[in-house]
C-alpha positions in Angstrom: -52.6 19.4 8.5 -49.1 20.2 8.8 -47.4 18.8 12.6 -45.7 22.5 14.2 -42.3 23.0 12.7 -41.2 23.6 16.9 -43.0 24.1 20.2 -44.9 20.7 22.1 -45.3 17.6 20.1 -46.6 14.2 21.3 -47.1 10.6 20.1 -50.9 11.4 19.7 -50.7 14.2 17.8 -48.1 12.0 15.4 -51.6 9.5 15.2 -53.7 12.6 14.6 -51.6 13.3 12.0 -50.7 9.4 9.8 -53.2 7.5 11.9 -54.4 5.2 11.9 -57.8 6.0 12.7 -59.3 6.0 16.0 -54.9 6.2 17.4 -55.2 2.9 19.5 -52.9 3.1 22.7 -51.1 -0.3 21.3 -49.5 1.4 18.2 -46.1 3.0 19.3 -43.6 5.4 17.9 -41.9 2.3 16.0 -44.5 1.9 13.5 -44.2 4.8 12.2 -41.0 4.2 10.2 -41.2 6.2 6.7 -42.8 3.7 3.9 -44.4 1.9 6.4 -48.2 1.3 7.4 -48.6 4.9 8.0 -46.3 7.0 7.4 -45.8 7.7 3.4 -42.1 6.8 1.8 -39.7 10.0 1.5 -41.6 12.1 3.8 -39.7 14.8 5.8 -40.1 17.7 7.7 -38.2 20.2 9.8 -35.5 17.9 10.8 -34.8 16.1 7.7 -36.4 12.7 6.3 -38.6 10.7 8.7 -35.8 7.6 9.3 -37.0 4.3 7.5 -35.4 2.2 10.1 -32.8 2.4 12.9 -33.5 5.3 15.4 -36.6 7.0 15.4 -37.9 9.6 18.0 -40.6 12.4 18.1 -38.2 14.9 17.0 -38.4 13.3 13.4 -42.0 14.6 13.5 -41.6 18.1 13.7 -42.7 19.9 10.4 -44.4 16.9 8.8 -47.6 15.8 6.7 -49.5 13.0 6.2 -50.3 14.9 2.6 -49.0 13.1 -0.6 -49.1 15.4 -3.6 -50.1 13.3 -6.7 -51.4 13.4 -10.5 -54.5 11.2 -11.9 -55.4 10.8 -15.8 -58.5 9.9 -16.9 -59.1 8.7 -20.7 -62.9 7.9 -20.7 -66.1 8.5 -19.1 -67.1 11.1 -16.5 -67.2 11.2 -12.9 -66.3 13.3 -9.7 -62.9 14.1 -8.8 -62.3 14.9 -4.6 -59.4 16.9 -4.4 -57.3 15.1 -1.6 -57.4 17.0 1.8 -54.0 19.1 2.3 -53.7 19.9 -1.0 -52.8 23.9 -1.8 -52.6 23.5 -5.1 -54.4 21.8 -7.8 -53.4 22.1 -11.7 -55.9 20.9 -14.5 -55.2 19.8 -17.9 -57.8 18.5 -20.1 -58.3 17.3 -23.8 -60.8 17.2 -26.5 -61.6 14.5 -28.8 -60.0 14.3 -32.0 -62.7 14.7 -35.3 -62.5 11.8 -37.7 -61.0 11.1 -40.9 -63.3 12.1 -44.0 -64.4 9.5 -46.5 -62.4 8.6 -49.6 -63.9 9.2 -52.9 -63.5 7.7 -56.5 -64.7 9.3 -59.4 -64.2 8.4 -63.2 -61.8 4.9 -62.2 -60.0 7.5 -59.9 -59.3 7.0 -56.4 -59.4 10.5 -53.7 -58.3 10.6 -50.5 -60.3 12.4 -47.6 -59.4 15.7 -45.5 -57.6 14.8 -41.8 -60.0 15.0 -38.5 -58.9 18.1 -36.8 -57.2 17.6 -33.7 -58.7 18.0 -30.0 -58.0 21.5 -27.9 -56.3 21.6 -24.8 -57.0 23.9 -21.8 -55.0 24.3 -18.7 -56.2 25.7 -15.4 -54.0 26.4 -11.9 -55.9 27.2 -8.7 -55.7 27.1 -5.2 -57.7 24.8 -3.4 -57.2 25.9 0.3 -56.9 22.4 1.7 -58.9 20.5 -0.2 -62.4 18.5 -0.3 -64.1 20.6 -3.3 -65.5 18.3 -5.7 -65.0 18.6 -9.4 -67.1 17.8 -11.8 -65.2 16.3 -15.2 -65.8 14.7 -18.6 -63.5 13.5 -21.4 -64.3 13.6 -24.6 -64.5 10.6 -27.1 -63.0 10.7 -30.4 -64.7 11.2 -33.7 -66.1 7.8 -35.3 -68.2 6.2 -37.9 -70.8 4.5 -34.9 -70.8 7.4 -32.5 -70.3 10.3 -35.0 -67.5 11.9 -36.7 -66.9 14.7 -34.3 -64.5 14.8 -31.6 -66.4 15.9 -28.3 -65.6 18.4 -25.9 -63.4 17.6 -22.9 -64.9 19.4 -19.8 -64.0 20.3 -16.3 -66.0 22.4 -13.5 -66.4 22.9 -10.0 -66.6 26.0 -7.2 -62.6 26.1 -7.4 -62.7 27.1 -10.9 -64.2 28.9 -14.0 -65.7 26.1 -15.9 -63.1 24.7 -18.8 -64.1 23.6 -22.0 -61.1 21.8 -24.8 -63.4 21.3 -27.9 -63.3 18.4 -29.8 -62.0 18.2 -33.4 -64.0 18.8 -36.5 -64.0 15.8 -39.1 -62.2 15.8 -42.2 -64.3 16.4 -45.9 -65.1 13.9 -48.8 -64.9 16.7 -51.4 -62.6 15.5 -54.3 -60.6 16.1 -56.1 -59.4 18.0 -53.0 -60.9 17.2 -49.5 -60.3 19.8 -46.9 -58.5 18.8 -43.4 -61.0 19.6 -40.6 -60.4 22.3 -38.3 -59.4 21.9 -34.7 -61.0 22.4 -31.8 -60.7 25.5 -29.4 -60.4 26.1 -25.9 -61.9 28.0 -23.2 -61.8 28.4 -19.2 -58.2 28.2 -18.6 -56.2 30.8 -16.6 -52.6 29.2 -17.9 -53.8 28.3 -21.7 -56.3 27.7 -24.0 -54.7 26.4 -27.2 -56.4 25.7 -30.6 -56.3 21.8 -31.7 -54.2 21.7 -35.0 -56.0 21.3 -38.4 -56.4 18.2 -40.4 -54.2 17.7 -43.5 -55.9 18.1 -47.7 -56.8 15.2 -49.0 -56.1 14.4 -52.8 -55.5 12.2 -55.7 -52.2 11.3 -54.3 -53.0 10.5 -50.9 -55.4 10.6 -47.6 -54.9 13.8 -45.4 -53.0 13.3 -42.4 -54.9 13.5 -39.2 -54.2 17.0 -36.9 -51.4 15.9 -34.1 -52.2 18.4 -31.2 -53.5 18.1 -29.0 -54.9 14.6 -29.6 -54.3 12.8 -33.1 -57.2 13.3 -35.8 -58.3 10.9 -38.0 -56.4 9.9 -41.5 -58.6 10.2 -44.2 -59.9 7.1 -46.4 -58.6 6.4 -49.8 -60.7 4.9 -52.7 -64.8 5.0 -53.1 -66.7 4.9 -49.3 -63.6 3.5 -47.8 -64.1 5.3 -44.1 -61.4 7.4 -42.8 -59.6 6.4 -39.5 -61.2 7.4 -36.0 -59.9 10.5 -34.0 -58.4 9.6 -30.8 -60.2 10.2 -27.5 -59.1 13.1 -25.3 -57.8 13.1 -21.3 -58.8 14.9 -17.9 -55.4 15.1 -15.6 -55.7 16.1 -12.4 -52.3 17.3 -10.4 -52.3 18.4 -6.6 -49.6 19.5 -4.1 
C-alpha cells in the first residue's frame, strides 16, 4: 500500500510500509536509506527519490511504496505464479512449443529432405489485478521431439484474473518425398491484446531439408537422407510482467 502523498506520517507507518516485519523500536529512520535493507533502490515518491545517503527525514516518505514492479520467464515445467501484493497491473505473454522437423527420405539412390516443424503460437493477455495475491495457474509447453513426440505442446495460462490462454504448439513437419510439406503452426486463443498464429514450416525437397517455422518459437529443420530424424522444435515460455 501506497504511504499518503500529504497529511500525518510517522516512523511506524514507514515500518508498516518497508518493514521489516514485526517494526522493532531499535530500527530508526537511518536504515531506511534507498537500496538498503529495506527500502528498494530508486524508489520515490511525492518529494522526489528516497536519498541513498546524506540527509534523510520523514518527508522523503510521503507518496512511497514498498511495491517493486517486475517481469519473470519461465522456460519449462509448470507451477503457480502469486502475483506480488501492490501490483495493478499484470501482462501475460506465453508460448507454444515448436513441432519437429519431419524425417528425410531416400528413394531410388536419392536423398529427400523433410518438411520444417511449424512454429509455436503466441498469446498475450493485460489485466488488472487490484492489488494482488491471485494465483495463476501456468504451463509451458515442450518442443516437438523424437522421445517425447513430434508435436510442439500447448503453452497455457489460467486463473480468476483472466479468461484462460492457450498458444498451441507447432505441428511437425512431413516425410513425403519428393516434396515434404512444412508443418503448420500453432494458434492461439484467450488473449485480450493478441492471439497470433505460429508460422509454418518450410517444403522439403531433393535439394534441401525445410527450414523450421521462426515465430513464435523456432520449428524443427527437417532431416536429409533415408531415416535421418529431423531437428527438435524449440520449447515455448510463460512471462509474467507486473506493475
Amino acid at each position: 500500500m501506497t504511504l499518503p502523498a500529504s497529511g500525518p506520517l510517522s516512523l511506524n507507518d514507514i515500518k508498516g510500509e518497508f518493514g521489516p516485519v514485526g517494526s522493532p523500536a531499535n530500527v530508526a529512520l537511518g536504515n531506511y536509506y534507498a537500496g538498503g535493507a529495506y527500502v528498494p533502490p530508486g524508489t520515490s515518491g511525492t518529494y522526489g527519490a528516497v536519498p541513498s545517503s546524506g540527509t534523510i527525514s520523514i518527508q522523503n516518505f510521503y507518496g512511497t511504496t514498498a511495491f517493486t514492479p517486475g517481469t519473470v520467464t519461465y522456460t519449462s515445467s509448470s507451477g503457480v505464479f502469486t502475483v506480488p501484493s501492490g501490483t495493478t497491473t499484470i501482462y501475460i505473454e506465453i508460448v507454444g512449443g515448436a513441432g519437429a522437423g519431419g524425417y528425410g527420405t531416400n528413394d531410388s539412390f536419392q536423398d529427400y529432405g523433410g518438411g520444417g516443424g511449424g512454429g509455436g503460437a503466441k498469446s498475450i493477455t493485460s489485466a488488472a489485478a487490484s492489488g494482488g495475491g491471485q494465483s495463476l495457474t501456468w504451463l509451458v509447453g515442450r518442443g516437438g521431439n523424437y522421445v517425447d513426440g513430434l508435436y510442439g505442446v500447448a503453452s497455457t495460462v489460467s486463473g480468476v484474473l483472466i479468461t484462460t490462454m492457450t498458444a498451441g504448439g507447432g505441428t511437425p513437419g512431413s516425410s513425403n518425398y519428393p516434396t515434404a510439406s512444412g508443418g503448420p503452426g500453432g494458434t492461439a486463443t484467450g488473449g485480450n491484446v493478441s492471439n497470433s498464429t505460429g508460422d509454418a514450416g518450410n517444403q522439403g525437397d531433393i535439394a534441401n531439408p525445410g527450414l523450421g517455422g521462426s515465430n513464435y518459437s523456432q520449428g524443427g529443420t527437417g532431416g536429409y537422407g533415408a531415416s535421418v530424424q529431423g531437428d527438435p522444435g524449440a520449447d515455448g515460455y510463460v512471462t509474467f510482467t507486473w506493475s
